[in-house]
ZAMARGU-4260 file (C-alpha; in steps of 0.2 Angstrom, whole numbers, plus 5000, padded with zeros to 4 digits):
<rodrens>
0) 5013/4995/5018 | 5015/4984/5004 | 5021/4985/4989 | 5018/4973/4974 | 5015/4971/4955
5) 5001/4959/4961 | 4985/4966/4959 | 4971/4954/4961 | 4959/4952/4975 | 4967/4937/4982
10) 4983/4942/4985 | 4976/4958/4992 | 4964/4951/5003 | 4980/4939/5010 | 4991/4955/5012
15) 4977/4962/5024 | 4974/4945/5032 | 4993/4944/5037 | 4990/4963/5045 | 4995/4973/5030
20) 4988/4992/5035 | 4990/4997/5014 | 4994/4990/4999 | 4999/4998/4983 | 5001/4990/4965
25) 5020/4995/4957 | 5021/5006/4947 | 5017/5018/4960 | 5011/5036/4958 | 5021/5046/4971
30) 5003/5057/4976 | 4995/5038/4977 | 5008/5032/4988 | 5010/5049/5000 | 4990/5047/5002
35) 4992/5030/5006 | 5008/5033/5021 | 4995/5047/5027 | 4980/5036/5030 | 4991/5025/5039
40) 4999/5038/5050 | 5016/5038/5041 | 5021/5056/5035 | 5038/5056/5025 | 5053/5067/5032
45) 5054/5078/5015
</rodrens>
């Protein structure tokens, strides 16, 4: 998963290219972020 203030389609489309499996613009909404490690078979510990 990625994190980044960047949010235009390039750098996005280069995140996936380089095998990103999700990527989420900063400043990050917790739900946003929890639905995110969930699709991506992440689940936190709390």
């Amino acid at each position: 998963m990625m994190v980044s203030a960047l949010d235009d389609p390039k750098n996005i489309v280069t995140a996936f290219k380089g095998l990103c499996d999700a990527y989420v613009v900063k400043l990050v909404d917790k739900a946003a972020m929890l639905k995110k490690l969930k699709e991506i078979g992440c689940t936190p510990t709390r």
